[in-house]
Steps between C-alpha positions, in 0.01 A plus 500: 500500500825587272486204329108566408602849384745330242265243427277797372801667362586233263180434398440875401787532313373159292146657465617822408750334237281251319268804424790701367628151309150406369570856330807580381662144466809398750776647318382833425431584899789630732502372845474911570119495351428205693619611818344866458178375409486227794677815709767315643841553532766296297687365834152335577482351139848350565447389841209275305601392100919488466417622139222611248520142394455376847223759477362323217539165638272567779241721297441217307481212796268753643305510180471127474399371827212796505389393144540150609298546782226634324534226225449248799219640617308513135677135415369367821153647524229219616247704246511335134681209318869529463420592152295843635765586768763484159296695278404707787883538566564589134157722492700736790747537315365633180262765750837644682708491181231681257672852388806652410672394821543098562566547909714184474858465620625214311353652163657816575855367640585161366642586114665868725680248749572210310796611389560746737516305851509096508329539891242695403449245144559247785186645709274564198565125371439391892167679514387438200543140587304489818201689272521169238498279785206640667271552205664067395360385843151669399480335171631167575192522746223609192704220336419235730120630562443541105437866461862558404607363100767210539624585159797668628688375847414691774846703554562569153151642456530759824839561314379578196229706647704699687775588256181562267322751715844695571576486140179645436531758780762619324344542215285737654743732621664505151126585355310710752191217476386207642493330229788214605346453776113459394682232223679349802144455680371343224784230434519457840123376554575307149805327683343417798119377423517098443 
């Protein structure tokens, strides 16, 4: 039962930081906001992360097997052509990231940590991998059954669509519109219909 209550622990503490990170950026929050706002004491945050960057490490491992998860499920949906389930893919992503706030990790963190920590660059670049790999696997499959365009090879068109859309996610945080984004839609359906 002790380990379930650290499982719990951990896992609280990763919650309750990503919201405070999705916010304020990594380096601007102290371990002491973190820990106050997830109401834990800072012996317990040491007995799980070694460091804030160990901290980071994990929040971001956590981040990426949830979103990947997710991504899965839409990628690997029996409803619709592999071309749908990527513009349906894409289509999320423009509905969550709509606003002043882009809830996204890697647009938030990766130009923060790049320079800051090579682990946590290291665990961005691995999740971000695993994304381009899962939405490749889903083209190569609209490629073979003809609803996906052949112009492009299948892994560098899921690259180039997903540096694209985080480009353009960007770009809506720097504006305060969706405009980025409802350009990204429309290149993206451009890039993918055959």
């Amino acid at each position: 039962m002790v380990k379930k209550r650290f499982e719990d622990t951990r896992e609280h503490l990763l919650a309750t930081g990503e919201q405070i990170i999705l916010g304020k950026g990594f380096a601007a929050v102290g371990l002491a906001e973190i820990l106050a706002a997830a109401d834990v004491p800072k012996g317990s945050f040491y007995h799980y992360f070694v460091s804030k960057e160990a901290f980071g490490v994990a929040l971001l491992e956590r981040y990426f097997a949830n979103y990947t998860e997710e991504l899965k499920l839409r990628l690997n949906a029996v409803d619709g052509t592999p071309h749908d389930r990527v513009i349906g893919f894409f289509s999320g992503w423009h509905q969550r990231s709509c606003g002043a706030s882009v809830p996204c990790l890697v647009v938030k963190l990766a130009a923060e940590v790049a320079d800051l920590s090579d682990t946590m660059r290291a665990a961005l670049q691995s999740g971000a991998e695993t994304i381009v790999s899962a939405i490749t696997r889903t083209v190569e499959q609209g490629q073979q059954d003809g609803t996906i365009s052949r112009t492009q090879t299948a892994p560098v068109l899921a690259l180039a669509l997903y540096e694209f859309w985080l480009g353009a996610s960007l770009m809506t945080k720097l504006r305060r519109d969706a405009q980025g984004l409802d350009t990204a839609m429309i290149v993206t359906r451009q890039l993918l219909t055959p």
